[in-house]
Biotite code that builds the C-alpha atoms (Angstrom):
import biotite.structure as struc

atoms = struc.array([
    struc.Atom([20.041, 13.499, 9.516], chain_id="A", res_id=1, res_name="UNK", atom_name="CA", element="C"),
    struc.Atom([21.637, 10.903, 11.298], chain_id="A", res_id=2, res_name="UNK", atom_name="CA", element="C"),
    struc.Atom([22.821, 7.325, 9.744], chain_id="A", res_id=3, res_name="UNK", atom_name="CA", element="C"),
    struc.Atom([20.096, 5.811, 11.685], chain_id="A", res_id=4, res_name="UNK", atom_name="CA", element="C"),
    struc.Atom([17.257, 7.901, 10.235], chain_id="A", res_id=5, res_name="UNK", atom_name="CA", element="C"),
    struc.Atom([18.234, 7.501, 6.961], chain_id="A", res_id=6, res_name="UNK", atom_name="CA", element="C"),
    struc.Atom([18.831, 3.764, 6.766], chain_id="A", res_id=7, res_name="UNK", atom_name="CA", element="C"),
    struc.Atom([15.098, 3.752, 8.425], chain_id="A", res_id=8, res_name="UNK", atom_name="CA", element="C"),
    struc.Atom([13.969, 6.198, 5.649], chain_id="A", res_id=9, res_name="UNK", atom_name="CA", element="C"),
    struc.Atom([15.493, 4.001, 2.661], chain_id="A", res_id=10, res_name="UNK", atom_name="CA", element="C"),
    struc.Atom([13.640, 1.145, 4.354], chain_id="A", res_id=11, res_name="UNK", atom_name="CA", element="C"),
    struc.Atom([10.421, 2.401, 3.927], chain_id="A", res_id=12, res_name="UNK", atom_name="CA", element="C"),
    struc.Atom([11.255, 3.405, 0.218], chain_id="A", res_id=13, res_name="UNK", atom_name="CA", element="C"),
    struc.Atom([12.330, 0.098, -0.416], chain_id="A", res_id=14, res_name="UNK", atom_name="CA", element="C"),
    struc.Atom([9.306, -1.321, 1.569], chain_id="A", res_id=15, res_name="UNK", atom_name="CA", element="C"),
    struc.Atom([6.875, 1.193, -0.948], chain_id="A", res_id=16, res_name="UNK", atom_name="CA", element="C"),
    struc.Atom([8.481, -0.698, -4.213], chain_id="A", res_id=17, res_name="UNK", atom_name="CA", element="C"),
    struc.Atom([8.048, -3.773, -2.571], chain_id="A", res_id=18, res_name="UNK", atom_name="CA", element="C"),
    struc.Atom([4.063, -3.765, -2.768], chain_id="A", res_id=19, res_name="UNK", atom_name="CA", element="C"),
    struc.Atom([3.788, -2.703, -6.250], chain_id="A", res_id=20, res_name="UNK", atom_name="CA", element="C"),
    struc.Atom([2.302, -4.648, -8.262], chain_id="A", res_id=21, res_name="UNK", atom_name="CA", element="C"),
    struc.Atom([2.236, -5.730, -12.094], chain_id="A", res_id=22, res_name="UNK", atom_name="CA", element="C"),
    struc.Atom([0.285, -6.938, -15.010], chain_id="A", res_id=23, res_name="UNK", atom_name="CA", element="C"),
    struc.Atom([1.773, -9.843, -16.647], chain_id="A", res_id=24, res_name="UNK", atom_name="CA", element="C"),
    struc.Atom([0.359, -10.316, -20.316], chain_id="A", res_id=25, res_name="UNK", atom_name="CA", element="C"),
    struc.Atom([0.812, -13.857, -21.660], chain_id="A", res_id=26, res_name="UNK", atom_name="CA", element="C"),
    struc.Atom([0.818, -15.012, -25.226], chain_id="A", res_id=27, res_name="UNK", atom_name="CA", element="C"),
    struc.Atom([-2.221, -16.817, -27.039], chain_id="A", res_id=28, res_name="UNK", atom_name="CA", element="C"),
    struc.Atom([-2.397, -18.415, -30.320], chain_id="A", res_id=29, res_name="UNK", atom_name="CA", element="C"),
    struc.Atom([-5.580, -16.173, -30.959], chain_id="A", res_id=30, res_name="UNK", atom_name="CA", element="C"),
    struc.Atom([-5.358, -12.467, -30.864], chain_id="A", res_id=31, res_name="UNK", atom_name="CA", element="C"),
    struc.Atom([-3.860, -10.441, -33.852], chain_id="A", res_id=32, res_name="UNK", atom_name="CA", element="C"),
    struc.Atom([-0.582, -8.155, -32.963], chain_id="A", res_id=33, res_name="UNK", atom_name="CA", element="C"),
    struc.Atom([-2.856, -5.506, -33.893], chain_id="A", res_id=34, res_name="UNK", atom_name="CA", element="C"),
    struc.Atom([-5.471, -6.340, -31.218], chain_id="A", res_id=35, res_name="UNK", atom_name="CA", element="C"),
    struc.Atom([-3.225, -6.361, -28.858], chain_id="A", res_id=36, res_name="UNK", atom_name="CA", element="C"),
    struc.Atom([-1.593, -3.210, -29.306], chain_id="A", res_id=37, res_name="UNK", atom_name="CA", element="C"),
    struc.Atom([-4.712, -1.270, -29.472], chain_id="A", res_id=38, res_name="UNK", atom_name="CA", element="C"),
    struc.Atom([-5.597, -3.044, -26.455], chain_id="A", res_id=39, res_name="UNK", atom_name="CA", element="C"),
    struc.Atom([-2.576, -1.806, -25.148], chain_id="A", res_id=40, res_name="UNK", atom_name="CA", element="C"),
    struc.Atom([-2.568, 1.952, -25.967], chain_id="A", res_id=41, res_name="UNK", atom_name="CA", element="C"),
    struc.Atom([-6.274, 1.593, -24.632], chain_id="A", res_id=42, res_name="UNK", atom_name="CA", element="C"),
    struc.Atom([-5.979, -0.137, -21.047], chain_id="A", res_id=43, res_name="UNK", atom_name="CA", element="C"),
    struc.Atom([-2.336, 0.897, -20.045], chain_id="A", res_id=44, res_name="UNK", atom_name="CA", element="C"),
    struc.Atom([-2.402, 4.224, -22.046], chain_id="A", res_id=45, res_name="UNK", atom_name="CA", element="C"),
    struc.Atom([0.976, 2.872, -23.661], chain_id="A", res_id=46, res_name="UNK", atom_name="CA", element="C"),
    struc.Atom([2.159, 5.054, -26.898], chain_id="A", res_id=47, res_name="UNK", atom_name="CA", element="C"),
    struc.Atom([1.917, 3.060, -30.186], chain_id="A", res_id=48, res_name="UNK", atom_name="CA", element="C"),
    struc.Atom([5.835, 1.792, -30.258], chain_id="A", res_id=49, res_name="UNK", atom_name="CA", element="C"),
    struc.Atom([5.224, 0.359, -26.783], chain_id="A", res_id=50, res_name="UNK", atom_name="CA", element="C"),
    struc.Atom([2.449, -1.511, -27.075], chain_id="A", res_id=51, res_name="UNK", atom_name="CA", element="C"),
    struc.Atom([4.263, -2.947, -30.149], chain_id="A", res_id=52, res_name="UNK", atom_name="CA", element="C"),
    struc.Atom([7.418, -3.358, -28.354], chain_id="A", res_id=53, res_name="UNK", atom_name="CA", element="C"),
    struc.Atom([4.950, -5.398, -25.444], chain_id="A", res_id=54, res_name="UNK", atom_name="CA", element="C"),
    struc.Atom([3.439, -7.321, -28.088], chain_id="A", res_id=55, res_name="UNK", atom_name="CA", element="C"),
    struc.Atom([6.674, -8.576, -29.787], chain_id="A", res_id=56, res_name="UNK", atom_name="CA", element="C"),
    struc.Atom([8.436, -9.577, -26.212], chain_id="A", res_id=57, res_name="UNK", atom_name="CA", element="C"),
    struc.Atom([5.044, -11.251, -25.645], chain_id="A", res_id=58, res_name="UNK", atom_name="CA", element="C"),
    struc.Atom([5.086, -13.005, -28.966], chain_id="A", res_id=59, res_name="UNK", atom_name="CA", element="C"),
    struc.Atom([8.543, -13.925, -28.486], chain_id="A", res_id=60, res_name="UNK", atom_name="CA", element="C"),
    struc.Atom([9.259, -14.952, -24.840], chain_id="A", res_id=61, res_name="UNK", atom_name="CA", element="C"),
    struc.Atom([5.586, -15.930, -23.888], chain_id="A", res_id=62, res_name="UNK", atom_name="CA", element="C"),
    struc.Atom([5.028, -13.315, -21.460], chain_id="A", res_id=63, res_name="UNK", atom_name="CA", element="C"),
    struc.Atom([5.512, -9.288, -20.400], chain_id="A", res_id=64, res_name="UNK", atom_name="CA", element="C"),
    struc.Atom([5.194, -7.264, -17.861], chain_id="A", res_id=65, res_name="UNK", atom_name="CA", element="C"),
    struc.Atom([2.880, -4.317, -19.465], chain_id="A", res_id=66, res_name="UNK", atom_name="CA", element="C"),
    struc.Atom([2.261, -1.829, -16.634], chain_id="A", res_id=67, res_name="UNK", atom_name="CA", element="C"),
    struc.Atom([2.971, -1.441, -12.971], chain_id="A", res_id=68, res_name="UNK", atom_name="CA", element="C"),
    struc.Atom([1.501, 0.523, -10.451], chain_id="A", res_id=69, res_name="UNK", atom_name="CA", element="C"),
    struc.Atom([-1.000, -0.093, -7.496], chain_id="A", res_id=70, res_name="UNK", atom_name="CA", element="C"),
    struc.Atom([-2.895, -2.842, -7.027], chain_id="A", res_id=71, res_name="UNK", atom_name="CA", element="C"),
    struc.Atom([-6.384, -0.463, -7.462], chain_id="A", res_id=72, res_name="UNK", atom_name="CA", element="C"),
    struc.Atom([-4.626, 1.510, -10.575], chain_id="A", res_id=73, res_name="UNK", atom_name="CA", element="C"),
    struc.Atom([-4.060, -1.767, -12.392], chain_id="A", res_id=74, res_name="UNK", atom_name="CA", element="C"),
    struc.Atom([-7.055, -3.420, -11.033], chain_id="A", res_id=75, res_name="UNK", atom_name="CA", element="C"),
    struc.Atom([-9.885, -1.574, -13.577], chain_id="A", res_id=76, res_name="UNK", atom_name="CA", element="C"),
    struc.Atom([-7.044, -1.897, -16.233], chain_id="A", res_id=77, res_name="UNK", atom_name="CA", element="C"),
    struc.Atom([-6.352, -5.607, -16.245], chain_id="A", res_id=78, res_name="UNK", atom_name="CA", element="C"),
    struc.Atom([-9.763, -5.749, -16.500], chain_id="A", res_id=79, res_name="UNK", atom_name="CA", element="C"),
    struc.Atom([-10.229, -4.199, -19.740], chain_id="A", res_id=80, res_name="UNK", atom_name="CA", element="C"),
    struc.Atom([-7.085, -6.480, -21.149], chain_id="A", res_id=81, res_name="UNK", atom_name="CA", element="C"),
    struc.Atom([-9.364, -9.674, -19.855], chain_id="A", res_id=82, res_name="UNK", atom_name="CA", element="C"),
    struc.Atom([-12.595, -8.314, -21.034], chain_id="A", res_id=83, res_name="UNK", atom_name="CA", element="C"),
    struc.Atom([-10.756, -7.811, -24.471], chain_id="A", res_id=84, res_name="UNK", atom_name="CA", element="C"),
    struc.Atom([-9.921, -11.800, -24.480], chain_id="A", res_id=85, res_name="UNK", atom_name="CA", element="C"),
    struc.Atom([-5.906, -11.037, -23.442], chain_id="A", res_id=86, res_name="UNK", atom_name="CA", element="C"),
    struc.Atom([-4.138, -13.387, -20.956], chain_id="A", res_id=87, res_name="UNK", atom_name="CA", element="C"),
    struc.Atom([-3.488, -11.263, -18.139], chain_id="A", res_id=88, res_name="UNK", atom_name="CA", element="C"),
    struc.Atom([-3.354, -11.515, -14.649], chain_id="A", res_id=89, res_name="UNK", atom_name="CA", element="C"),
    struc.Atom([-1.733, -9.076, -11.455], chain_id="A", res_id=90, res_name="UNK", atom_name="CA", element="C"),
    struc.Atom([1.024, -10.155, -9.743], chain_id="A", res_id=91, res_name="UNK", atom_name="CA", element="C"),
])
C-alpha cells in the first residue's frame, strides 16, 4: 500500500468519527439519582456503575455525554431519556 493510499484511507476513518454523534444529558433540580440511572441502564443499555458514574458527572459538572453512536441509533434512545422528563438533546 502506498503512502498515498493510506493517508486517503486514514482520512476516511477520521471522516467516519467525525459524523458521530452524542447525547448530552444535562442536570435538573428535579429527577432523583435513582431515576436517572434506571433511565440510564434502560435507554443507553449502560450497566448499573455507569449510569451512576453518568449521573454523578451530571450532578457535578452540569452535563455528560451518556452514549454515542449514529444519529438513527441514538435518535429512538434520546427519546426515551426526554419522554422520561431528562434534559437531553443530540449533538
Amino acid at each position: 500500500m502506498s503512502t498515498k493510499e493510506k493517508l486517503k484511507e486514514e482520512l476516511l476513518l477520521l471522516e467516519d468519527e467525525a459524523r458521530e454523534n452524542q447525547i448530552v444529558l444535562y442536570n435538573d433540580d428535579v429527577n432523583t439519582f435513582e431515576h436517572v440511572i434506571n433511565t440510564l441502564i434502560v435507554a443507553c443499555e449502560h450497566t448499573p456503575e455507569q449510569a451512576e458514574q453518568c449521573s454523578l458527572i451530571v450532578h457535578f459538572k452540569g452535563k455528560c455525554t451518556v452514549k454515542s453512536g449514529s444519529y438513527d441509533d441514538l435518535k429512538p434512545r434520546c427519546s426515551k431519556l426526554l419522554d422520561a422528563g431528562l434534559s437531553a438533546e443530540i449533538i
